[in-house]
N, C-alpha and C positions, 0 to 999 in steps of 0.2 A: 551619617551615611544611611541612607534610604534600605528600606530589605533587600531590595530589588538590586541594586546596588553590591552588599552585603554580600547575596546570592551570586553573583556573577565573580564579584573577587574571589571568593570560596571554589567555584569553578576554574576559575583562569587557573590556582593555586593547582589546582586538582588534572583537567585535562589542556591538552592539545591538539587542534584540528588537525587531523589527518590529510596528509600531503596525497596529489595525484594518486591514484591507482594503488596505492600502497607499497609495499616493497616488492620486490623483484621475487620473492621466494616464499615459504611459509615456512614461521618461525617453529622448532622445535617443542612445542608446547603440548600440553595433552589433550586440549580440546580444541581441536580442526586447525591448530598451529598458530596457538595466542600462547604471547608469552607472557609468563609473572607479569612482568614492570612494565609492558608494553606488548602492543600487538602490531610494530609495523606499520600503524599509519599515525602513530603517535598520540593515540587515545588509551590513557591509564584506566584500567578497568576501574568499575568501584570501589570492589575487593577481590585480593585474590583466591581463587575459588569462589567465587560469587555465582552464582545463577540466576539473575534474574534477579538479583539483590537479596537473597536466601543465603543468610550463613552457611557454611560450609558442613555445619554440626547436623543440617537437617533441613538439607535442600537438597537439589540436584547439582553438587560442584562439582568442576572437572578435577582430577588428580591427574599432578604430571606423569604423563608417560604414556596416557590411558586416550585412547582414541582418536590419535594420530592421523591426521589426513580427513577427517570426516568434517562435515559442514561447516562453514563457522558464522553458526547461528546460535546465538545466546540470547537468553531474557523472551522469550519468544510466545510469553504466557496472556500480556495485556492483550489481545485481541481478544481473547475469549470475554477477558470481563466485558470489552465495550460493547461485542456484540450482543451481550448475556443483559447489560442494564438496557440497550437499546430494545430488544427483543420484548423484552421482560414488562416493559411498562404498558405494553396493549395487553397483557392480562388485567390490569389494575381495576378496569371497568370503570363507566359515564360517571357514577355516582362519587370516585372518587378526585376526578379531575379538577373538579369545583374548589377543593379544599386550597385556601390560600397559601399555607405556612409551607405546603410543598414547594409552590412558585420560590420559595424562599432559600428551599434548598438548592436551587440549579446556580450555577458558577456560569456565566456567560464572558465570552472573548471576540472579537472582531473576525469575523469569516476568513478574509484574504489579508495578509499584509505584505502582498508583493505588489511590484507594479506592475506585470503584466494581467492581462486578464484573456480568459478564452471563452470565445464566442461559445451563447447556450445552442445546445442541441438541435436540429430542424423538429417542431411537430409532424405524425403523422397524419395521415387524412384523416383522421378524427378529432384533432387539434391539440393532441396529449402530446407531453414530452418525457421522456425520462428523468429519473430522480439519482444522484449520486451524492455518495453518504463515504467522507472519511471517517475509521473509526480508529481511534487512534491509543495508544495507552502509554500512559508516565509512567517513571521507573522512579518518582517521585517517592520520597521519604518525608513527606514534610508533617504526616500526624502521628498521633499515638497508636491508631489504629493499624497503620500501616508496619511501625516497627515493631508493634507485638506478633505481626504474620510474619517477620522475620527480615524487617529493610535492614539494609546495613550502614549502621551506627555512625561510621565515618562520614556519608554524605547527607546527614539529618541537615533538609534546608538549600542544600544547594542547587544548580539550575537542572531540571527534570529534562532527561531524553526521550525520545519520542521512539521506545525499541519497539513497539508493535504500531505497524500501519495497515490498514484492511480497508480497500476501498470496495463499499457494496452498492452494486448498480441495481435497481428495479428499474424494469422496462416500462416503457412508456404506458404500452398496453394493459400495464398490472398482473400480463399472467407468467413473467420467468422473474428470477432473481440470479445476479452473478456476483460472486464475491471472490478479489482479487488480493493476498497476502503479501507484502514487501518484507523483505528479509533485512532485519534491523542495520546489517552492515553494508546495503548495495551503494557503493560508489553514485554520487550524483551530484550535479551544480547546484547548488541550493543558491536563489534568486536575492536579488536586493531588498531587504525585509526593515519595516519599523516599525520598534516596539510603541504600541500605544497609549502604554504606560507613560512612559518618558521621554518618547521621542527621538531616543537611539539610532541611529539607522547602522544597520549590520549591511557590508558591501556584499554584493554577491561574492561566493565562495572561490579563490583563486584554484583554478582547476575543479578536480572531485575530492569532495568529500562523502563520509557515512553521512545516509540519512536521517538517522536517528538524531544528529545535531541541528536539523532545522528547529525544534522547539525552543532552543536555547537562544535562537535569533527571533526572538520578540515574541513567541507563544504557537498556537494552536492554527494560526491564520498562517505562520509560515511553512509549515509542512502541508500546508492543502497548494500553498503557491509554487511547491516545489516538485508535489505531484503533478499539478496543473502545467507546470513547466516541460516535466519528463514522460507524459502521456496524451497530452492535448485534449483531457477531459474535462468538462466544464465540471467543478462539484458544488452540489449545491448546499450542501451543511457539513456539520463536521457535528461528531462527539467523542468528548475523552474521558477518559476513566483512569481510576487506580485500581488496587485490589484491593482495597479497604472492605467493600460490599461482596464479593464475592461468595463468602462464605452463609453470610446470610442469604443472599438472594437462591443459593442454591437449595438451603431449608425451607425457604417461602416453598419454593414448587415440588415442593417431596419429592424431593431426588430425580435424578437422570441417568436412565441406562444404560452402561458401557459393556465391550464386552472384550476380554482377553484370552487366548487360546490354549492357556495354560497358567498354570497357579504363578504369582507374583509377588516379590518382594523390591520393592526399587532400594536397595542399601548393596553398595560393596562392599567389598575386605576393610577400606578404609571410613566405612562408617557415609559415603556420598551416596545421594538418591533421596528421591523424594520422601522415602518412607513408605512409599502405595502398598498394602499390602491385600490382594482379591484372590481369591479361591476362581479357576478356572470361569469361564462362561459367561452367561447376561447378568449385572446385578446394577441395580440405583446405586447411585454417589452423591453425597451430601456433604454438606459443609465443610469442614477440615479435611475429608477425603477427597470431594470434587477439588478443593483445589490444588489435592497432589496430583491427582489425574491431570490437571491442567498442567504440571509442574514437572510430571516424570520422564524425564529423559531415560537415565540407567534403567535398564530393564526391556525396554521396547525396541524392537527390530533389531537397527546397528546402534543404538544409542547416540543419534546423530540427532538434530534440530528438526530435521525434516521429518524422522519418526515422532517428533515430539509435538508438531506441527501437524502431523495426520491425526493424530491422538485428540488432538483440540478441535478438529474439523468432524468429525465422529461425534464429539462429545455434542457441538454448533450444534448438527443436526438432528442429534438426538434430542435437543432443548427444547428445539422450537416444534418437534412432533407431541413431545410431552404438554407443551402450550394449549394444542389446539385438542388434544385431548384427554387431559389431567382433569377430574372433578374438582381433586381437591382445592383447587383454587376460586372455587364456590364460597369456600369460607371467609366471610369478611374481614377478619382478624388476620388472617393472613395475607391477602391483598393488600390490608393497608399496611403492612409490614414493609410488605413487597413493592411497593409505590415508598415508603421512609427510605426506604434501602436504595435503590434504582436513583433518585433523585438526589439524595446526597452524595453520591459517588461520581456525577456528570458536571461536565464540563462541556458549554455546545455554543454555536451562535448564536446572536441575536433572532436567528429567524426561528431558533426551536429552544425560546429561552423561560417559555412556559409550561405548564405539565398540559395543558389542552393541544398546543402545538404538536407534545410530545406524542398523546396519544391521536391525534390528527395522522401523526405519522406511521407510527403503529399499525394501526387501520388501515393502513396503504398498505405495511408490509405484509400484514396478514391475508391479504388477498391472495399473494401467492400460496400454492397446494406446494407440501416439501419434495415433491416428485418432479418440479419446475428450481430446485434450487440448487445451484452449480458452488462447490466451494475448489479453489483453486488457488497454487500458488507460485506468483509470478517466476517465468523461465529465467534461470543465470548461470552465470558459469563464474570460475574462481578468476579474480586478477590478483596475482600475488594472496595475502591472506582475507580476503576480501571479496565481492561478488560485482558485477555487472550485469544489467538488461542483456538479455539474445535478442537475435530476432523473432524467436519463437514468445519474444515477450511483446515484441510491436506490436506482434499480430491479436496476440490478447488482448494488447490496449486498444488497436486498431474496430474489432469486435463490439467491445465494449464502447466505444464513442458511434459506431454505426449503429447501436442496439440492436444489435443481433444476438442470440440465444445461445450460449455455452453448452449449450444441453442439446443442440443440434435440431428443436422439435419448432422452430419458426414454420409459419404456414405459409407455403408458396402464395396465396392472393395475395397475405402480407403484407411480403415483400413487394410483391409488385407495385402495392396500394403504397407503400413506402419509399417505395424506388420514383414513382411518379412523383409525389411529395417534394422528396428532395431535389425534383428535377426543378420545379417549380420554385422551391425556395431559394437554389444558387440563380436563377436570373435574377431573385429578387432581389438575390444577397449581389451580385454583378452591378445592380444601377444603383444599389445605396453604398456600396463601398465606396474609399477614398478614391479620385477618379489619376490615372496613371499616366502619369509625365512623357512626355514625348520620349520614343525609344531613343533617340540617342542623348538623352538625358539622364538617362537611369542608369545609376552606379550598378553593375553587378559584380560578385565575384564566383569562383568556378573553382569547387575543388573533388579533385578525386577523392571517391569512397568507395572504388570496388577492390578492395580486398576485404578477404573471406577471412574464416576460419582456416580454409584448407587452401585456397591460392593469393597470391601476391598480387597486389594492386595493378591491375591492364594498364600499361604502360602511356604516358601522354592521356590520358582522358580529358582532365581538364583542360589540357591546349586546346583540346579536338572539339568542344563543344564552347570554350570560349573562340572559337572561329567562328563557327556555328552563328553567335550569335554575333557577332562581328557582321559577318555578312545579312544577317539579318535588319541589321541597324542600330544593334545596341554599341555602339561605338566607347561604350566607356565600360565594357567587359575587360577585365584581366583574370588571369590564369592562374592560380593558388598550386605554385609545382614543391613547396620546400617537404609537403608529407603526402601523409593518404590514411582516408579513414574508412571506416570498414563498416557499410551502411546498405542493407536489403537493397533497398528501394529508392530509385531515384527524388530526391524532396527540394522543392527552392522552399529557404526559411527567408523569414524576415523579422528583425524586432521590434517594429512596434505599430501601432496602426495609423499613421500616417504613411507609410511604406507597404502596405495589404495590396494597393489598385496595383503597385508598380510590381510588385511578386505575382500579384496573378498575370499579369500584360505577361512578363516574361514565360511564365508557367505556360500559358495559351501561346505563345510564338513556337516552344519545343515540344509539342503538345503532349504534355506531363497532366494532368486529370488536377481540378481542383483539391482531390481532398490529398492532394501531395504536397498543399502549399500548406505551410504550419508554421505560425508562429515561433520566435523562441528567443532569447534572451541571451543566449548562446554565439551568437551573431553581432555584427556591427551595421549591416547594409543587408539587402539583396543579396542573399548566397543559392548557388545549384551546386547541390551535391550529388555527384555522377554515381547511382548503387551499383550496384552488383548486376542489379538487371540491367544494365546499358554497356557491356564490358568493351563492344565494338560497335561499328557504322555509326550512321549519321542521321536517322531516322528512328526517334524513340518510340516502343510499345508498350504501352503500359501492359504489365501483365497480367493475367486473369486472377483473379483474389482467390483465397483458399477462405471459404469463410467456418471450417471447421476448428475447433480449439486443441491447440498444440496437445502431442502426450505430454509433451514435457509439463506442463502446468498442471499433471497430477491431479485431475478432477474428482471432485467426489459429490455423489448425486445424495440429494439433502433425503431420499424415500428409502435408500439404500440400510436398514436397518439388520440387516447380516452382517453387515463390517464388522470385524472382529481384530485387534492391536495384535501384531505375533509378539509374544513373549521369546528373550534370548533367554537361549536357554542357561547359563551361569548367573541368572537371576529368577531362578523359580524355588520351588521348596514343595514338601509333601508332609 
């Protein structure tokens, strides 16, 4: 039996994909309503009371009974590291890029292993494009280093979840950064994936499942296809990480300043929390204490994921302020630390599977000033014990595939200069697409998707606009009446691109705006999904775009260096 092999039996043994949406309710559990032996969509934790793969004895684990109803986000830590080794290596400097034995430490995997793919970016008038960067983190046990930071014993080897997603956009222009946080448990179709390894192919996911299990469907290349699936964003690398390096990399850069508003202890009655223990106010955090910082849940705000998750966002920006202006990283001995550390702990594509690529890239991100850097985390609300996309999340993704600025401070010429661009690029992209079969040739199908949050699906839509195009000439439209789904924005999808000319002809007959046409995998044919915005009549508007970033996505501005954690108060001390 192969490891890989090995690894997955050990897996099967261990978990079970999670069914549709989860269960109907939220199980009586103590942390956001996960239970011991299960949480409802049929995936067995780790361990019980695990955090992030942190024993119980001296991590952050939930105790039953103890915060009931609050998020349910767990392990929520990896992003910091990927961001941390990513960041981290344009300090390294020219002189050490050259060294070969480093090339040796980078771990490379296949960018995409789905079969769709999504169209790259338009350039602006200056012929730049944006950059999108998965950064992903394993919950991965598989060295020494990892279980002496405390993985759990039970799953030494077997197949790595992918619980931190963070996808960081640089604009085109090189002067904003946006970075987008997925909550390890968001419900989503994970694509048709094959491992490279072996040759596996994993079906796409029947219904929803957690994201976090795209890794376990062939590696690194399937959760960029799955993002690419559920946001329409082209990305152009990936990097994953463990926590193995963390604590070093954090001593490379003598420490980063956090700041809490009262004295802290992260332990409970029963002995759960990180351990963090800071005297009120601004101080550096280093190695074994940065990465309780990164870890503590108990003690911060409500003790929910999302305080533990602002905690990590604080810390991001505090990293990369200390970057651009720490001396100490002058000293050679510590750079080349810093560059051992950073390199062994990464796992990235072939297109950044060098340390010159790496600091290639670097160099790009360091252009941005931390007063241009948006950290943010994707909009959702609960389904059963589990999360789904808002709409307040399209629009983020939405944002971010137009590069537009999370930060609000885009330059009206710009836009204009971009707006014209892209006006330019869809005729171009109009005479090289696939060219679109006579209208009454073209399969469509029509389903209602205007129900909301707050009102029920406007009755008959789909009839009403499969007549529509009935009369139009698409004679081989039918009418999807047996549900209704609940979707912003008017979208015809299609799956694959032999089928793109016939989505747009139909698109341009109800005149729905090109950038409503979107691929998806989700689909069989040609589908119109009737939103929210179309609930009556017979002539569609597209609506005027909000191009400001949801409150809900909780933004935090990278210069902001007053941010200070509230401490709950039944975890402080004097």
């Amino acid at each position: 039996m192969t490891q890989r092999a090995a690894r997955k039996t050990l897996r099967d043994d261990r978990r079970d994909p999670g069914p549709e949406d989860g269960p109907s309710g939220v199980p009586a559990d103590g942390d956001g309503g996960r239970a011991a032996g299960g949480d409802g969509s049929g995936e067995t934790p780790a361990s019980d009371g695990d955090d992030g793969g942190i024993p119980a004895s001296g991590a952050d684990a939930p105790a039953s009974g103890e915060g009931g109803g609050r998020r349910p986000r767990r392990r929520m830590l990896r992003w910091a590291a990927a961001a941390l080794a990513l960041l981290l290596l344009g300090s390294a400097g020219a002189g050490y890029v050259y060294y070969r034995h480093l090339n040796g430490n980078i771990k490379q995997n296949p960018l995409n292993l789905g079969d769709g793919k999504v169209a790259e970016p338009t350039p602006n008038a200056a012929g730049q494009t944006p950059l999108n960067i998965l950064l992903i983190g394993s919950d991965a046990r598989d060295s020494k280093e990892n279980q002496e930071l405390g993985g759990a014993r039970e799953t030494f080897g077997s197949t790595p979840l992918a619980d931190v997603q963070m996808l960081l956009h640089l604009s085109a222009d090189r002067t904003n950064m946006s970075v987008i946080s997925m909550p390890r448990d968001t419900l989503v179709r994970i694509p048709k994936c094959t491992d490279p390894e072996d040759g596996t192919v994993y079906e796409a996911s029947n219904g929803r499942t957690m994201t976090n299990q795209s890794l376990g469907h062939g590696g690194p290349g399937c959760t960029v296809a799955t993002w690419q699936e559920l946001t329409g964003i082209h990305i152009n690398h990936f990097v994953m990480v463990d926590f193995a390096g963390v604590v070093s990399m954090a001593d490379a850069v003598g420490g980063v300043p956090v700041c809490v508003d009262a004295n802290i202890l992260s332990r409970n009655s029963r002995g759960h929390g990180s351990g963090l223990k800071l005297p009120e106010g601004t101080h550096p955090v280093k190695g074994e204490q940065a990465l309780q910082w990164l870890r503590t849940r108990y003690g911060f705000e409500d003790g929910s994921d999302l305080a533990r998750a602002k905690a990590q966002h604080m810390y991001m920006n505090s990293l990369a302020r200390e970057l651009r202006e720490n001396a100490t990283l002058s000293s050679p001995n510590k750079l080349r630390r810093l560059a051992e550390e950073a390199t062994r702990a990464l796992t990235v594509d072939p297109g950044l599977d060098t340390v010159k690529k790496l600091y290639d890239l670097s160099n790009e991100l360091r252009k941005v000033r931390p007063e241009r850097i948006t950290m943010t985390t994707m909009p959702n609300r609960y389904v059963g014990a589990r999360v789904e996309p808002t709409e307040d999340a399209d629009q983020l993704f939405r944002l971010v595939r137009d590069d537009i600025a999370l930060d609000g401070k885009d330059e009206e010429p710009a836009r204009a200069e971009k707006a014209a661009a892209e006006a330019a690029e869809e005729e171009k992209g109009a005479a090289s697409a696939e060219p679109a079969a006579p209208d009454a040739e073209i399969a469509v199908q029509v389903v209602n998707g205007t129900r909301t949050d707050t009102l029920a699906a406007a009755s008959g839509r789909a009839s009403t606009v499969a007549g529509l195009l009935h009369e139009k000439g698409f004679t081989g439209t039918s009418a999807d009446t047996a549900g209704s789904l609940n979707e912003q924005l008017t979208l015809v999808r299609y799956p694959s691109t032999d089928l793109e000319g016939n989505a747009l002809r139909v698109a341009e007959s109800l005149g729905i705006p090109e950038s409503s046409v979107r691929r998806s995998t989700g689909v069989s044919g040609v589908t119109v999904v009737v939103g929210a915005d179309w609930r009556e009549g017979t002539e569609y508007e597209a609506p005027e775009q909000d191009d400001t970033t949801p409150e809900s996505a909780e933004a935090l501005n990278g210069a902001d260096d007053s941010a200070c954690m509230k401490v709950d108060p039944n975890y402080t001390w004097s």
